[in-house]
Each structure stands twice: as C-alpha cells, then as structure tokens.
N, C-alpha and C positions, 0 to 999 in steps of 0.2 A: 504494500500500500504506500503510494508516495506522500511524502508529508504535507501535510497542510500548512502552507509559511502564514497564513491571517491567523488560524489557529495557534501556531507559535508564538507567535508577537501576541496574540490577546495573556498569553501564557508567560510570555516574559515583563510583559506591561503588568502583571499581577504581581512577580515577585518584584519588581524595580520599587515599586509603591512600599512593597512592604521595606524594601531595602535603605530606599530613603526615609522611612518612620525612623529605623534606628540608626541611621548615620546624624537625621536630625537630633535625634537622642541623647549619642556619643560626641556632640555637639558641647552638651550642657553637662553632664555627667560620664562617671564608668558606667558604661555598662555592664549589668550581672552574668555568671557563666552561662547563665542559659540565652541572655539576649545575644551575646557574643559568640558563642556557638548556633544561633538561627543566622546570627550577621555572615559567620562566614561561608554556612551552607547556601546564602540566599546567594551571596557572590560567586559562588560553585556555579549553583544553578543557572542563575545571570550566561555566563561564560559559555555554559554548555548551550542556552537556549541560541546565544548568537554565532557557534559552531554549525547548531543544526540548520539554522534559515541561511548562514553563509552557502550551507552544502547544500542545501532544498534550492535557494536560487538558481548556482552552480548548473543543477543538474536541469532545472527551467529553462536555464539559457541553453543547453547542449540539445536539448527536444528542439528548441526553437531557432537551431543555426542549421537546422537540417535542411538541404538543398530543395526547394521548392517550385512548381511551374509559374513560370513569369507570368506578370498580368496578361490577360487575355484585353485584344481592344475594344471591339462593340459586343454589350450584352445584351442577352433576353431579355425579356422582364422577367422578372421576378418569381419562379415558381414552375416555370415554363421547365419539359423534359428535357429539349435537347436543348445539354449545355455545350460554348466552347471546345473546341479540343484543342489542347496543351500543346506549348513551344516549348525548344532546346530547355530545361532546368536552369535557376541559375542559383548561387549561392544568397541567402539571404544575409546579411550583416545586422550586429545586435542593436536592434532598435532602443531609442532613450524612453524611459519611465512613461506607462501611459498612453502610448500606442494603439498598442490591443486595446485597451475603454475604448478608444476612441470607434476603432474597425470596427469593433461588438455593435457600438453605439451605430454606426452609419448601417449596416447590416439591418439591423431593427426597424432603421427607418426606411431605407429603400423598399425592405419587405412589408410596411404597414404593420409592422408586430408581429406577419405569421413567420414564426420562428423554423418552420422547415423551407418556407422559400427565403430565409435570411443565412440556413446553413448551405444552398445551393448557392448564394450569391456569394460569399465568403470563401467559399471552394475554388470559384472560380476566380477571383478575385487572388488569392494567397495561398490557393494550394489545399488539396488534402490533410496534407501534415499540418499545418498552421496552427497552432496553440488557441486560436478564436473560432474554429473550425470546432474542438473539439469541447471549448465554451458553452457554444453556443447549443452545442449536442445535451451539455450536461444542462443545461437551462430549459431542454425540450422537455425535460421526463418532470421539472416541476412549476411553469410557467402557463400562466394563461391571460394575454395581452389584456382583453376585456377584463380583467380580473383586479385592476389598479395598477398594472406595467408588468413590464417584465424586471424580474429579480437578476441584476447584476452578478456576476459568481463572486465568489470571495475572494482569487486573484486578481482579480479588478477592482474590485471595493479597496482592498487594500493598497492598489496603483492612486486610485484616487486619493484617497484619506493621506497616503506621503505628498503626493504632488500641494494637494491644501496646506502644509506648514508653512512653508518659503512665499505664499501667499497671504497670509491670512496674519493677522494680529493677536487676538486673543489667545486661538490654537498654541500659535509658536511661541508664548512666553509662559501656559499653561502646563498641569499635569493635563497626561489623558493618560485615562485610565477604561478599558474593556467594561462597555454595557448588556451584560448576557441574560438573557430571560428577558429584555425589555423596562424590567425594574432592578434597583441595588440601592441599599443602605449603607452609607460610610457612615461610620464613628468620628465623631469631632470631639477637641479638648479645645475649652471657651479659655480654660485658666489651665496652666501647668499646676506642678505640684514643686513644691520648692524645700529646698533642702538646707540644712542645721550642721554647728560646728556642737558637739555635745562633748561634758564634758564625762571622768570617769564616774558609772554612778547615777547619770542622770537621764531622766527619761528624754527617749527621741518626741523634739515636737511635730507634729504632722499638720498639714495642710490638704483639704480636702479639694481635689480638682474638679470644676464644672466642664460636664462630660455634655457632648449633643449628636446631634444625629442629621444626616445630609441625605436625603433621599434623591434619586433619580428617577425620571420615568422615562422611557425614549419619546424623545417629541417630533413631530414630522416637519420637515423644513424642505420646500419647494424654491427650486433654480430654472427657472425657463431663458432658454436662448434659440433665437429664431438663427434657421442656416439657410442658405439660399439649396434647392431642388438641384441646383444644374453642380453645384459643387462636391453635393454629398455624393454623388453617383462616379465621381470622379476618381481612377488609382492611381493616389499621390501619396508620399509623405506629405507631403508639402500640406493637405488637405488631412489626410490625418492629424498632424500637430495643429493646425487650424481648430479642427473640432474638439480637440481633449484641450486648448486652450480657452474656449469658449466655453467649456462644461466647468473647468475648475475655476476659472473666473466668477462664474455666473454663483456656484455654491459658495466661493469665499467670500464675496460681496455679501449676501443673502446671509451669512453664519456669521460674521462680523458683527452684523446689525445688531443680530438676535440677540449674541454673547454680551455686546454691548450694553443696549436700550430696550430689549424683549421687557413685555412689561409684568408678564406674566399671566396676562386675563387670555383668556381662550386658550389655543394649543399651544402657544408658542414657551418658550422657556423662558424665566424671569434673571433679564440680563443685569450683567456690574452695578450698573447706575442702581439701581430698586434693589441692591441687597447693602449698598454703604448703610454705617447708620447712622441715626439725623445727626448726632453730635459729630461725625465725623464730615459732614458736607459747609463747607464755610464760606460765606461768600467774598465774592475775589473786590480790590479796592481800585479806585483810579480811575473807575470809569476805562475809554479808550487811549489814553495816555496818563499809568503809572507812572511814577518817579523809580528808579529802582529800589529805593529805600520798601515803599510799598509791596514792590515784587516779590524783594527779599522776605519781607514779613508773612506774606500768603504762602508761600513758599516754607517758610518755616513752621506754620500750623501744619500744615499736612505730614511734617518729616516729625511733630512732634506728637503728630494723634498717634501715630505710628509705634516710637518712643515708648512713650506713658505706657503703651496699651503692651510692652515688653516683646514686640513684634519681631524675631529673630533676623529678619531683611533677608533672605536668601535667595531669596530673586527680585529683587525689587528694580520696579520700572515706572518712568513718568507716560503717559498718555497724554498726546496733547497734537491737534490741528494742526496743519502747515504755517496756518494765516498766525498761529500763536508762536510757533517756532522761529518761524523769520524774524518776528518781531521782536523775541527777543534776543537771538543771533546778531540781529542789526543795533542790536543797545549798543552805545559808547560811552566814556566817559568823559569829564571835561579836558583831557590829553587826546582825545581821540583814538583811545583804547576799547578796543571791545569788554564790556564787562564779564560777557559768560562766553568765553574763546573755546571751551569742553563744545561746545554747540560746531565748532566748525570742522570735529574730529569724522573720520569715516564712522566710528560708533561712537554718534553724538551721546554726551554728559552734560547732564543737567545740575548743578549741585553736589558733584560728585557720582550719582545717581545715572544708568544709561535711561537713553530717552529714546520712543518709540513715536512715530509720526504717523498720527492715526485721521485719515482723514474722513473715515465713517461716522467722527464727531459730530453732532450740528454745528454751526455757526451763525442759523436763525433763528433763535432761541431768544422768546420772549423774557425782554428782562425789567420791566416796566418803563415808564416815560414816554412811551412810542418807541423805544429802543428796541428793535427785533434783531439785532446783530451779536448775541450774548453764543458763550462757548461753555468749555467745559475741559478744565485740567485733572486728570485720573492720576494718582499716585497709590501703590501698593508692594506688599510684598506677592506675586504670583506664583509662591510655591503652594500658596492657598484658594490660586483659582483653580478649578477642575472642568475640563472638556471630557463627556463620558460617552464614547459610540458604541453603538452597535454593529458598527461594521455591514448595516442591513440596507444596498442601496438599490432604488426601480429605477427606471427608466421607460419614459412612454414618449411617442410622438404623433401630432395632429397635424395634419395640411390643412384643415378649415377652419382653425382657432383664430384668435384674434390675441392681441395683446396691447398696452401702451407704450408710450415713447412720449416722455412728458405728458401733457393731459392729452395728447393726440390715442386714437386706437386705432389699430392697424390692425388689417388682414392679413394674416399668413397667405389664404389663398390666392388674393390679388396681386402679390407679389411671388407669385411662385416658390413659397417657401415653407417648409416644415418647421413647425416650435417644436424644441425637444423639449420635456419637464423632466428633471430629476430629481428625487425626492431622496432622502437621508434622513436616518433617527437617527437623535442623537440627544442631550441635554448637557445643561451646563451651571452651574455652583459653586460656592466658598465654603473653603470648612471652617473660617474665622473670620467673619465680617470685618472685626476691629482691624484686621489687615489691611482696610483699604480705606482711604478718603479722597475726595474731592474739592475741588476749586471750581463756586456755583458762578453762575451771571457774567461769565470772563470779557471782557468786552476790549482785550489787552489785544491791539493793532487792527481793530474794525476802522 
C-alpha cells in the first residue's frame, strides 16, 4: 500500500503541536522525566515522519517522470469513443507544486463534472500513466458532481493547502494544526502556573492555573474564479500554472478575510478582530498626522497589553496596511533621518518586532466626524493563533453562472467562460486572546 503523504503530514502536524507545548514548557522550567522523555520521543517521531513523506514524494515523483504520449492536437468533445491516437513518447520533466490541481481542475471543467469523460480527456491530454489520470479514477468510485462538486483527492488538497502559505497572511505566521472528524477541542491555559524558591521544611506554595477550551468546527469557505472556455481546453503549462494561480489566489484572498474580520454570525468563522479583548483594543491618537511622540505611545500600549498579560512573544508580529507602513517608513526627523529605518529592511521591523503588510485591512472604516478613512494596527504573539483544516477540498464549475466585478454582475455565459467554485473546510482561533491587541480608528497617512 503506498503511503498516504496528506495522511502523514496531518500525523506529523499532531506531534509538532504536541512538541512545541513542551519546548514552550522547557522555555520557562525543567522539564520532569517523563515530559522529557515524551520531548524526545516526539523528536524521534518528528524525524521519522519527514523521512517517510521525503520517501513517499520520492517515489510520486518517479510514477510521474514516467515517459508519457505527447499532447495530442484537436480533441473530441468530451466523452466521445474515439479518442486521438498517440505520437512518438516523450519524456515528461518534474512539474512545480500544483500542476496536477490545476489539470484535475480543467479536466472537470471541460467535462461538465462527468468524471469518466474528464478521465478520457486527461488521457488524452497526458497520457495513461499521468498521476491525474489515475486521480481522477480514484474520485470516480466516490464523487457525484450534482452532489455539491466533486471531492479533490488528498494529493491535491495537500498541493493546494502548501501552495496557500507563501500566499496568505494569517496561515503563514499561524499554527495549523489537522481538522479530522470535522470537529476538535484544544485545551487552553488562560494563566500558567508559577513557580517558588522554598525553603528546607517548608511547604510548596501553589498557584492554581485557569484552564479553557478552543473548539473547532470545519467551516465552509467559497473561492470563485471565472476562466475564459477557449483557455481551459488548451495543452499548456503555461495554462496550467494560469489556472492553479487563479485557484490559490482566489482561496487566499477569500481565507485572509475570514481569519481576519469573519465575524462569526452564520457559517463563517469568527476572525482576529472579534476575538481581541475590549481592554486590549485602544484607540490610535493624531488623527491623520501623528507626531511621533504619539506613534510611539500607541505603539507602546499594544507591546505593553502584551507584557502585563506575561505573553511569552514567540512569534510575534505587527499587522498593519500598506497606506500605514509607508507612512511610517517615510517618518523623518528634524536631521532628516528616518525615525523607524527597521521598516526599510527586506524583513521589515517594527519596534524591534517583524512587521507583516496586510493589505486585507480596511482603510474605510468609519471613524466618526464624517471620517471614513480609519484602519487598523494588529499586534500579537501568533504562536497562539490557530489555522485548523480538514484537508477536505470540492470543486465544481458552471458556464451559466453569473458573478460581480465591483457592483457590476457578469455573465459567465456571455463571455464565454466557466466560474470555477472551490470550497475548503477549515476554521480558525486563539488559544489566548490576551495574546493579541489592537490599534482602533488609525487614520495614521489617510
């Protein structure tokens, strides 16, 4: 049986969690024989897991460098018996991350969803042997298009879900941690437990930790992106990386939001913003033209709610708009010196702090006076924010749909084009609010 690599990584993404609990641990105390003996079997573990998915890819890439028939030029439609016959073999070269999504994805759509004339077009297209060929096989025996899409295999899911870090903001400074069965309860510590110098004789005194509890549910998050009809049918790389750039775009936009400003009413998940709490939201001073002194001071509540609250910083990062970055990048002083020069580094620092440029921000945020140009500065430690998936992703496409574009709505059909929708469960949470604060009303370079 060949190994499952999504299954492995959901399997190594469980011990890593557990592994950073007690490295965080080993942080502040010794750890006991027994945590130290889990610490170093988890590192075992760790080790072994990314031996095996080095070897599992390995042998992925070796199935898929297998010599395959070149594209064929003009195709059937779609379903049709007589396919193509095959030219000279040629060798295929290892395609980059994401590919096959994408093949799978145009396959589905060429064929309207029916998944045996999307395994005939993909044949023809890449070959019998093709690793999407044989996708698209395993998606036949549990897929039914009318059904709410078709189900992505888990070697896709998992192309996608990497390709979203290097895109995405909240993902890439977050834990993610494996959503299975749809629901999971993590355990939270609101307050450590702290520790005594005793003397011979005398009793240990104790402090009693406030313990909580982080639940998850998988929440569904929709990405629609229109492809024009004349391109999807087309064999290209070129159009391949087109379309898996179009899909992971469309879901990291779309997951950004949610992780962000989801407000929690309906299905969506309740983002950063709606889980600070009130004491930690302060509003920023100076109007649109602070003095620095003022900057420094807003600046200094958020670094000190953090402080008080005995926040360990182990990832901490600023969030903040472009429109706020530049602005204060561009601060000088009366020598003509930049005051925050960290800001013109390739990994811009904020206050010593790295700083992340989030432009999913608003910056029309009502802030009273007729003022609608207000923002929003996020400061935390993100070893306490959590991205939790299910790894569970559909895929469905319409040619008759509509969509908007600003407050315009547009025809798919009228324009010759297919909306693809891709949906993802997933949810997202803090296991310590006090980890994080904000800077309200920012109006700092409007």
């Amino acid at each position: 049986m060949r190994p499952d690599i999504a299954s492995l990584r959901q399997e190594r993404a469980k011990a890593m969690e557990k592994f950073d609990g007690l490295a965080a641990e080993a942080g502040t105390r010794a750890l006991t024989d027994d945590e130290q003996a889990q610490f170093d079997q988890l590192e075992t573990d760790i080790k072994g897991f990314d031996g095996r998915i080095r070897a599992a890819e390995r042998a992925q890439a070796l199935r898929a460098s297998t010599a395959i028939p070149a594209p064929a030029g003009n195709l059937p439609e779609p379903g049709t018996a007589t396919m193509p016959a095959t030219v000279a073999a040629q060798i295929r070269t290892q395609d980059s991350p994401g590919i096959d999504l994408a093949r799978f994805t145009r396959a589905v759509m060429v064929s309207k969803g029916n998944l045996p004339a999307a395994k005939d077009w993909a044949t023809a297209q890449f070959g019998e042997g093709h690793p999407v060929v044989a996708d698209i096989g395993a998606a036949m025996q549990t897929n039914d298009m009318g059904a709410g899409g078709v189900f992505v295999p888990e070697r896709l899911s998992g192309q996608l879900i990497e390709l979203l870090y290097p895109r995405t903001v909240i993902r890439s400074i977050s834990r993610v941690v494996p959503l299975v069965g749809g629901t999971d309860t993590v355990p939270t510590v609101e307050s450590g437990i702290n520790a005594y110098y005793i003397g011979e004789g005398n009793d240990i005194a104790t402090s009693e930790p406030r313990f909580g509890a982080l639940g998850f549910k998988e929440r569904e998050i929709a990405s629609l992106v229109p492809l024009s009809n004349k391109l999807i049918r087309l064999a290209s790389v070129g159009i391949d990386t087109y379309v898996r750039d179009m899909m992971v775009q469309g879901f990291a936009q779309a997951e950004d939001a949610a992780f962000l400003r989801g407000t929690g009413v309906g299905a969506g998940p309740k983002g950063l913003r709606y889980l600070i709490p009130t004491a930690n939201i302060i509003a920023a001073s100076g109007g649109n033209a602070p003095t620095v002194a003022q900057i420094d001071s807003d600046a200094r509540k958020l670094v000190l709610a953090l402080s008080n609250a005995e926040i360990p910083m182990l990832a901490p990062y600023w969030l903040m708009h472009d429109r706020v970055f530049m602005f204060l990048q561009d601060l000088r002083d009366g020598n003509g010196n930049k005051v925050y020069p960290g800001l013109d580094a390739p990994n811009p620092t904020w206050r010593t702090y790295p700083v992340k440029r989030f432009n999913r921000i608003p910056v029309n945020l009502d802030v009273g006076g007729g003022n609608l140009d207000g923002t929003e500065i996020y400061f935390g430690d993100f070893s306490f924010s959590m991205v939790a998936d299910s790894y569970s992703i559909r895929i469905d496409a319409n040619e008759a749909a509509s969509y908007k574009v600003g407050n315009e709505v547009v025809s798919a059909y009228s324009r010759n084009q297919t909306l693809i929708r891709g949906l993802a469960g997933h949810d997202y949470g803090v296991s310590r609010k006090a980890a994080f604060a904000m800077l309200n009303a920012c109006r700092w370079g409007a």
